[in-house]
C-alpha positions as CSV (number, residue, x, y, z in Angstrom):
1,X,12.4,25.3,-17.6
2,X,12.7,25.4,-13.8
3,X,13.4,22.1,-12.0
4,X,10.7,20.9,-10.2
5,X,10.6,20.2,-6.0
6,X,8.8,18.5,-4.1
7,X,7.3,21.5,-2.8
8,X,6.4,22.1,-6.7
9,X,2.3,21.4,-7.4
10,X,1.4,18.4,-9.5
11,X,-1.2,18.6,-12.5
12,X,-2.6,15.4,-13.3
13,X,-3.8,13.5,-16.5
14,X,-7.2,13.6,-15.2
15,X,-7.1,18.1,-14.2
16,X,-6.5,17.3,-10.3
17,X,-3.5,18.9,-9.0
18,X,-1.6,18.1,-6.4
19,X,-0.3,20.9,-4.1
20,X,3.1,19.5,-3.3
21,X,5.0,16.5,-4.3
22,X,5.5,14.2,-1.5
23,X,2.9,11.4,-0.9
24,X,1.7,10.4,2.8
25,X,2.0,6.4,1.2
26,X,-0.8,3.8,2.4
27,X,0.1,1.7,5.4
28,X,-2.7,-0.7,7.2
29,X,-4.0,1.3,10.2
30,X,-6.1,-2.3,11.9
31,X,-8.7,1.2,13.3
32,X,-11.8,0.5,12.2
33,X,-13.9,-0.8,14.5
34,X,-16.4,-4.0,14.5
35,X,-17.9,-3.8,11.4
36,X,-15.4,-2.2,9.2
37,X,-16.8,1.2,9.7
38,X,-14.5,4.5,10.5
39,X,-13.9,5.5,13.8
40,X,-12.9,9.0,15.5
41,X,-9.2,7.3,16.5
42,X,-9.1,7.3,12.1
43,X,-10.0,10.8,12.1
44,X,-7.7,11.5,14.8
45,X,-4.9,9.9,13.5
46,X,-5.3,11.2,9.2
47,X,-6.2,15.0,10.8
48,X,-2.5,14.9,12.3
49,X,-1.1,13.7,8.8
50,X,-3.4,15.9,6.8
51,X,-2.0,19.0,9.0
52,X,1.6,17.4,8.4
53,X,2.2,19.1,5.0
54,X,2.1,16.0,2.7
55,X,0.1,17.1,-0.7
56,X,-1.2,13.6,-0.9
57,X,-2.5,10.9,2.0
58,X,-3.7,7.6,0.4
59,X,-5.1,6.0,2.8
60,X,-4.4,1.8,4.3
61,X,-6.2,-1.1,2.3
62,X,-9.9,-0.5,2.3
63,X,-11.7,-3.9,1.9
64,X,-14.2,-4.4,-0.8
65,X,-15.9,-8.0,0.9
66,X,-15.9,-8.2,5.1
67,X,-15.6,-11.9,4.5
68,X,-11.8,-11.1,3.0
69,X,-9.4,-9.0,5.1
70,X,-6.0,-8.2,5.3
71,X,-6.0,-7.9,8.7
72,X,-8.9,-7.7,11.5
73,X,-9.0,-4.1,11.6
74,X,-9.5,-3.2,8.1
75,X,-11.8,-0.6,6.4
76,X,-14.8,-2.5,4.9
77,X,-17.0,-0.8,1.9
78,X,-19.1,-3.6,0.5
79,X,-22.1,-1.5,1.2
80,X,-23.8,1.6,1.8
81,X,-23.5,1.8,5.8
82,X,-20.4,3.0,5.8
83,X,-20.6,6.2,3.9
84,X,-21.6,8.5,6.5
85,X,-18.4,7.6,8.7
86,X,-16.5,7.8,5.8
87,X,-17.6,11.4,5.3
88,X,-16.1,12.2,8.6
89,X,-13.0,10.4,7.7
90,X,-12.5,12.0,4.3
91,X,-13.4,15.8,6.0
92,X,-10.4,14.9,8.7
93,X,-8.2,14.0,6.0
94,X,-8.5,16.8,3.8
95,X,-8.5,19.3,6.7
96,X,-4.8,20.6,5.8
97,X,-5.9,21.2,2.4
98,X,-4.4,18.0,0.6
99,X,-5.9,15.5,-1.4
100,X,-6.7,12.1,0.3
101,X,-7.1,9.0,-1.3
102,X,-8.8,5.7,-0.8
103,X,-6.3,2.7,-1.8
104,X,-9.1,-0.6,-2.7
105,X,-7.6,-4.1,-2.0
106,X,-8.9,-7.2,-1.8
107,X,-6.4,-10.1,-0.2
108,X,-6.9,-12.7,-1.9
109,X,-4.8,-15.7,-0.3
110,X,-3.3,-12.9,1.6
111,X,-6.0,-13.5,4.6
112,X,-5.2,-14.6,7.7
113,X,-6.5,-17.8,9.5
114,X,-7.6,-15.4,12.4
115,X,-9.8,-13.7,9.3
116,X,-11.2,-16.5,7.2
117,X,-10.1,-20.2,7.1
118,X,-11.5,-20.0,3.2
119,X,-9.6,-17.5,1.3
120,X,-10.7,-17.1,-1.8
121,X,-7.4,-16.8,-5.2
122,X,-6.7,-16.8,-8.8
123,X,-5.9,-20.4,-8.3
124,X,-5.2,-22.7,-5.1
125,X,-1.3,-21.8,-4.4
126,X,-0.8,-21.9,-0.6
127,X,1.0,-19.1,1.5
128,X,3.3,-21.0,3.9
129,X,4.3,-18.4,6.5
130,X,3.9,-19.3,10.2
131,X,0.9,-21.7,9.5
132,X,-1.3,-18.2,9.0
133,X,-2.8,-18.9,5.9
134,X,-5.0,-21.7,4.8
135,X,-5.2,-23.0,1.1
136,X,-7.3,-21.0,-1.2
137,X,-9.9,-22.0,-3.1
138,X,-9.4,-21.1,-6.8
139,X,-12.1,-18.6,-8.0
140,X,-14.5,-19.9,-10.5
141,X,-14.4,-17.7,-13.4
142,X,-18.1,-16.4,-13.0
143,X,-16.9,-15.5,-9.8
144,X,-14.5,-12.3,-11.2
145,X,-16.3,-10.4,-12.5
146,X,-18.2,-9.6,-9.3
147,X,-15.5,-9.0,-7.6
148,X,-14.1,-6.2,-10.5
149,X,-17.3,-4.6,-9.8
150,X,-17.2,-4.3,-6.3
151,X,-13.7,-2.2,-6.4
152,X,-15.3,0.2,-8.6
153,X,-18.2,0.6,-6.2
154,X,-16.3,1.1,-3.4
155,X,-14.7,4.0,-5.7
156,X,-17.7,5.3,-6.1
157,X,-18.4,5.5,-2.0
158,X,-15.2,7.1,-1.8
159,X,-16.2,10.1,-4.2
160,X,-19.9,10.6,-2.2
161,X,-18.1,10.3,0.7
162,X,-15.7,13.4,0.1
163,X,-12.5,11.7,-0.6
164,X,-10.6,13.4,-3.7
165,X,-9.2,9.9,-5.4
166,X,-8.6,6.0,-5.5
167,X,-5.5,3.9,-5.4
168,X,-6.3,0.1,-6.8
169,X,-3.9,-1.9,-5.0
170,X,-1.9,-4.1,-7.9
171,X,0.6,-4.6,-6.0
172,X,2.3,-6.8,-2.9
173,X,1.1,-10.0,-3.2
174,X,-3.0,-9.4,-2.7
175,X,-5.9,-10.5,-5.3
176,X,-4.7,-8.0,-8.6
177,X,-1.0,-8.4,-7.9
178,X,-1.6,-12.9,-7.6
179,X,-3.8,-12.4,-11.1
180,X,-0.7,-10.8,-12.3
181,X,2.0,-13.5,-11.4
182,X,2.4,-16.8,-12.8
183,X,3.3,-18.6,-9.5
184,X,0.1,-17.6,-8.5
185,X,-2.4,-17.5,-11.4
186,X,-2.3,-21.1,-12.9
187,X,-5.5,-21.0,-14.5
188,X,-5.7,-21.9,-18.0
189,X,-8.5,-19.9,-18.9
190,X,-9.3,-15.9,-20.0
191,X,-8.3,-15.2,-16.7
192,X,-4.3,-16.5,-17.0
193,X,-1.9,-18.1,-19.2
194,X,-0.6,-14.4,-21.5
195,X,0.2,-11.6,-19.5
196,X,-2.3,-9.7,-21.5
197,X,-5.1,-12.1,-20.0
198,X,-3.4,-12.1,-16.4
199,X,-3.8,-8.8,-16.5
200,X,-7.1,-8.4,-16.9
201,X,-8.6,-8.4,-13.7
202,X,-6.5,-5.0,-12.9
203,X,-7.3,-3.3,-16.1
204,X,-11.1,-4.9,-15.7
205,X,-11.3,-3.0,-12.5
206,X,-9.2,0.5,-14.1
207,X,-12.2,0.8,-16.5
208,X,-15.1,-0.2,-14.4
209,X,-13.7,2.5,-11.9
210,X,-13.4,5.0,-14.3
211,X,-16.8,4.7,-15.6
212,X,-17.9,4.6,-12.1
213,X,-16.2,7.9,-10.5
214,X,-16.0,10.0,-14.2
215,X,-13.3,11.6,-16.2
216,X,-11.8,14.0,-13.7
217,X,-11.3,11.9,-10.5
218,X,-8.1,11.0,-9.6
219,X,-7.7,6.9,-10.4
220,X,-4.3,5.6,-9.1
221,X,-2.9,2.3,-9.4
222,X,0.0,0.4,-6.8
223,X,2.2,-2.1,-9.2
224,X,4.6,-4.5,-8.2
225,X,7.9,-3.8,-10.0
226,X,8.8,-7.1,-9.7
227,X,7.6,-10.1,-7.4
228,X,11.4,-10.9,-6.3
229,X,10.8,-14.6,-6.9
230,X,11.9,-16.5,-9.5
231,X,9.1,-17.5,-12.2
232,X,7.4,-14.6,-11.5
233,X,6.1,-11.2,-12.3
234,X,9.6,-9.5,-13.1
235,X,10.5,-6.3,-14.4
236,X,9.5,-6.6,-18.2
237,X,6.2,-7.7,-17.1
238,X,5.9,-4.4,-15.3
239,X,6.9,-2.0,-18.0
240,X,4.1,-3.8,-20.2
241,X,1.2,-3.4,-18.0
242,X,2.1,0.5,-16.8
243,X,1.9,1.3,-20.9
244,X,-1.3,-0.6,-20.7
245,X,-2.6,1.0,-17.7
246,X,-1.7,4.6,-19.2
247,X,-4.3,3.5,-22.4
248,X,-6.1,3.1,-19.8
249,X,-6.2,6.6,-18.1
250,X,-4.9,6.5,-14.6
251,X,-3.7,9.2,-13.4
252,X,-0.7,8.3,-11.2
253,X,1.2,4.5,-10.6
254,X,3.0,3.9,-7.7
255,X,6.0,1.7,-7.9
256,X,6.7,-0.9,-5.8
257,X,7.4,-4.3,-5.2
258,X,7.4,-7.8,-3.5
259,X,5.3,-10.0,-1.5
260,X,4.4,-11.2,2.3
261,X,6.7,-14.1,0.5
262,X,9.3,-11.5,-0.8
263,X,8.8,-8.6,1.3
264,X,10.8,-6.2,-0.8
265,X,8.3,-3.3,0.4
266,X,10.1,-3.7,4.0
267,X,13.6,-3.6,2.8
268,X,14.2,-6.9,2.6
269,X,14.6,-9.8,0.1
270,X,16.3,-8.3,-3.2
271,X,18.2,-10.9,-4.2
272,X,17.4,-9.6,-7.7
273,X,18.1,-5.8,-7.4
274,X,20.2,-4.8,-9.8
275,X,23.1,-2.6,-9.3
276,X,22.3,1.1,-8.3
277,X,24.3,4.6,-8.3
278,X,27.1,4.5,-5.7
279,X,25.7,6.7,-2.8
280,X,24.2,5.9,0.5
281,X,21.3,7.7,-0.3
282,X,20.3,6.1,-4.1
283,X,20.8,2.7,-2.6
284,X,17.9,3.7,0.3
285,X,15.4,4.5,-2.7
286,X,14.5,0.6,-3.4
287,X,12.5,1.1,-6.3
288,X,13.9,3.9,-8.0
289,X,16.4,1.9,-10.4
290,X,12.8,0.1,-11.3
291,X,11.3,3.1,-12.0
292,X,13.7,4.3,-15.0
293,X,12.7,1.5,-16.6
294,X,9.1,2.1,-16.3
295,X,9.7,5.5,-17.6
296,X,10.5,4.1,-20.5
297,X,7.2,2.6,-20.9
298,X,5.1,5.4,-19.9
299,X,4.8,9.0,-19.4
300,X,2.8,8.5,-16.6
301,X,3.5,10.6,-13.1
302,X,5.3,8.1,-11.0
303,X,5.6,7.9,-7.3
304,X,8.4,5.7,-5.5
305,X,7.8,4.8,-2.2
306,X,10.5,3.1,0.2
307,X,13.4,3.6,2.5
308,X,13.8,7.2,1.5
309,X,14.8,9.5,4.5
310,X,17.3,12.5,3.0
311,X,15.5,15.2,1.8
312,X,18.1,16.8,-0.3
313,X,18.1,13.2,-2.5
314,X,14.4,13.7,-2.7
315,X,15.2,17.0,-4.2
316,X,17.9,15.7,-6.1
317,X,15.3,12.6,-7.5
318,X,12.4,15.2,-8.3
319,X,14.2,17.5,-10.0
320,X,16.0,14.7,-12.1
321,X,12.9,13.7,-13.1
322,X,12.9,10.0,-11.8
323,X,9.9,10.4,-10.4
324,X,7.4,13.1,-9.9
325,X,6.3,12.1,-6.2
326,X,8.7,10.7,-3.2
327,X,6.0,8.3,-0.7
328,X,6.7,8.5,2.9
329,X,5.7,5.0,4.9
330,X,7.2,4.0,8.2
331,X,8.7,8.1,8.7
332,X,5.4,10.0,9.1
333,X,4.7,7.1,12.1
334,X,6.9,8.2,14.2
335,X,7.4,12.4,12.9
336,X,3.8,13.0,11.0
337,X,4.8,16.2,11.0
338,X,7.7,15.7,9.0
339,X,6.7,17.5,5.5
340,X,6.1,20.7,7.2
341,X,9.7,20.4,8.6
342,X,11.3,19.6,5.4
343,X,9.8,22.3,3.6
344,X,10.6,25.3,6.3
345,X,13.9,23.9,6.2
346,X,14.0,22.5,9.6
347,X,14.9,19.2,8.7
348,X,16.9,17.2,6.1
349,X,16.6,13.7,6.9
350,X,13.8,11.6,8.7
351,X,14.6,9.7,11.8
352,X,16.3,6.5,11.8
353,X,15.0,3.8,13.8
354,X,16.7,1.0,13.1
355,X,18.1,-0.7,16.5
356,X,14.5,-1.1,17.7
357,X,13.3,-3.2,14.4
358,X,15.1,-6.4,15.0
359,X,14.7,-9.3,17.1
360,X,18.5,-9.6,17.6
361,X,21.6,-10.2,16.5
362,X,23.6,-13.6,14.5
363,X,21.1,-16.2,13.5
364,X,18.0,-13.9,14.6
365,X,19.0,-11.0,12.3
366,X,16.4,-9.5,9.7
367,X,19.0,-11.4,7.1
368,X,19.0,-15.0,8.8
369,X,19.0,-18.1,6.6
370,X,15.8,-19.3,8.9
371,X,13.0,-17.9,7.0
372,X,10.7,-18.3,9.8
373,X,13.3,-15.7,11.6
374,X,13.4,-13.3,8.9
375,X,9.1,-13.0,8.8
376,X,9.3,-12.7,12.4
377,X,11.5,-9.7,12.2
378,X,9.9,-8.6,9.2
379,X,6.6,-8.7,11.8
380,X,7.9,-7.6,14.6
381,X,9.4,-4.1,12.7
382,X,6.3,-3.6,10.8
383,X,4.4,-4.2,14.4
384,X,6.1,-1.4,15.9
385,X,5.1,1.2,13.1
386,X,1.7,-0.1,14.1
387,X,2.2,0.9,18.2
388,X,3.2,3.9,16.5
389,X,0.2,4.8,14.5
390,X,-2.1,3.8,17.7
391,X,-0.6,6.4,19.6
392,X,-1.3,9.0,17.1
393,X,-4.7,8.2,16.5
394,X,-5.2,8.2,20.2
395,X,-3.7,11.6,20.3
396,X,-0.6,10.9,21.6
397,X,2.7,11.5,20.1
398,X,5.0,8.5,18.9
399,X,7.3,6.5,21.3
400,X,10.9,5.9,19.3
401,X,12.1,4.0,23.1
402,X,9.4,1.3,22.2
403,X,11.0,-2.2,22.8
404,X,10.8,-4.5,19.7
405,X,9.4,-7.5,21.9
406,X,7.0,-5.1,23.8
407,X,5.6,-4.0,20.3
408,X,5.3,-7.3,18.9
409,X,3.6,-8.7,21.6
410,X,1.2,-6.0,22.0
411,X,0.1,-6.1,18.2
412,X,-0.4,-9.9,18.8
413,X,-2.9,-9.4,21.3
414,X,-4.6,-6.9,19.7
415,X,-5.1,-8.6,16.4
416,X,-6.9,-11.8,18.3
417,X,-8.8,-9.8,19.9
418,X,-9.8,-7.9,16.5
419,X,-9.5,-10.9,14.9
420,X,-12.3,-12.9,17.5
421,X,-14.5,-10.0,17.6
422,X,-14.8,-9.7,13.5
423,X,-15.1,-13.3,13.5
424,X,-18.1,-12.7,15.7
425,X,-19.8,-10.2,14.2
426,X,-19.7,-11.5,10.4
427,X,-21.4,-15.1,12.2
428,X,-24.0,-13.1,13.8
């Protein structure tokens, strides 16, 4: 049997198939404009990644309540105004022939003070980072099933509105991924306690989507591999819900992992990694060592996403079979592009822009026992991704000389001024 590539197509569980094997992974794009609503900077910015040469684009975390955001910007579809700029959206994205996906979050405690001074959680467990987020209220259990519901509308908008698949996001710390963990669901009812009933609320919304959006769209799910914090959802954990989720017909998991509190996603905080092959280039993959073991579990197509850059490992990774789809984050920022390169050979290895994602050097390193340091550097990186992504939607290409402190500052400003005018508009 020939090894596959990632230039090899992808046949999923539900008939889909995707034309090549590396994944355009969701990062927040903060784009849409006052009332949650696509804009032509969005269409901009995912027609130059769709025309990049990725086989799949899944999209930032599309809201499904304007009263809960991840950040000011965010894609809202909690009703039926938005489909029409979505259609534009979903034409721009598919333009290069690829599929594009929607990936549906809500936050959960994971909203800002600049968002919502009442966030809304499986139970009232406070996120102390910077004074940014306020105590949640812990949802009433007539409350949830609403809120399942509501993902597997906005599914439903995504199919009308031309978009070729879903991504539910289970994953870093928002409202699925704080049902999951016992540090954040306390609750003593059907809702928490087993794993089996913490659970629920992701394999709730699985179903509720698939009956929504039928037996041949694409249905995704983003799982933590691990929380990285001691108590909580760990590894085991994760191998028994991806069997669980393959019962329940998805079509393609993503492994990740971590928290705003444990931001593993970014690189950092893996205390709890365990050890991984010698080379350079395995020890970039964070999540493939996870993986394996989720393999295990399930015969589910995986995707990894995070810190890989060498093509020849993603190669090397596909054709091993530890996972059928390599994600792309933070590289297709700065070279969106960079698919097309790797497959006509002009490239083997995505840029490396390290020296402008720290604050400094000692005590103010991205590894500093001050965790207000480290979630300031952690910030201040993912903030200059974000300049990035700005420039591309506004047709410009990406600035690698971009000062850290310029970047951070910038994306400050910005999020305010989202921030006041969102605030704004949902008082109105």
């Amino acid at each position: 049997m020939t090894r596959p590539t990632p230039a090899t197509p992808l046949d999923l569980p539900c008939g889909a198939r995707l034309p090549n094997r590396l994944m355009k992974a969701a990062m927040t794009e903060g784009l849409a404009d006052a009332h949650g609503r696509s804009t032509a900077r969005l269409e901009t910015l995912y027609r130059r990644w769709s025309q990049g040469g990725a086989g799949l684009l899944v999209t930032g975390n599309v809201m499904v309540d304007r009263r809960y955001l991840e950040r000011p910007g965010n894609l809202v579809v909690d009703n039926n105004d938005a489909l029409e700029s979505l259609r534009g959206l979903a034409a721009a994205g598919t333009s290069g022939g690829n599929h594009l996906w929607m990936q549906i979050s809500h936050p959960g405690r994971q909203c800002s003070r600049i968002v919502n001074n009442h966030p809304v959680a499986p139970s009232a467990v406070q996120l102390r980072i910077l004074g940014n987020f306020a105590r949640p209220r812990a949802l009433q259990a007539a409350e949830i099933p609403p809120i399942v519901e509501s993902y597997a509308q906005v599914a439903e908008q995504a199919r009308l509105a031309g978009f070729t698949g879903v991504q539910i996001h289970g994953a870093h710390g928002y409202l699925a991924s704080q049902f999951l963990s016992p540090l954040t669901n306390q609750r003593t009812d059907d809702w928490g306690g087993s794993l089996q009933n913490r659970a629920r609320f992701l394999l709730d919304i699985v179903a509720a989507t698939r009956q929504r959006v039928g037996d041949d769209f694409p249905v995704a799910v983003k799982l933590n591999s691990a929380d990285f914090q001691k108590g909580g959802f760990d590894l085991d954990d994760s191998a028994t819900v991806a069997g669980w989720l393959e019962q329940a017909g998805i079509d393609l998991l993503e492994i990740s992992g971590g928290t705003y509190e444990r931001p593993r996603l970014l690189g950092l905080g893996a205390d709890e990694q365990p050890e991984q092959r010698s080379s350079t280039r395995a020890r970039e993959a964070y999540f493939l060592d996870y993986a394996q073991t989720i393999r295990k579990a399930t015969s589910l197509p995986l995707a990894v996403t995070g810190g890989i850059r060498d093509y020849e490992f993603m190669r090397e990774a596909i054709g091993d079979k530890l996972t059928d789809v390599i994600g792309l984050a933070r590289p297709l920022c700065v070279e969106p592009d960079l698919p097309l390169a790797f497959f006509s050979g002009d490239r083997t290895e995505a840029r490396r822009d390290e020296q402008h994602l720290r604050l400094g050097r000692g005590i103010l390193r991205p590894t500093s026992p001050v965790g207000a340091v480290r979630a300031l550097n952690a910030q201040g990186a993912a903030a200059w991704y974000y300049r990035q992504i700005i420039r591309l939607a506004d047709g410009l290409d990406a600035d690698p000389e971009l000062g850290f402190a310029r970047a951070l500052r910038q994306h400050f400003f910005d999020e305010y001024r989202l921030g006041l005018r969102r605030r704004r508009v949902l008082d109105a």
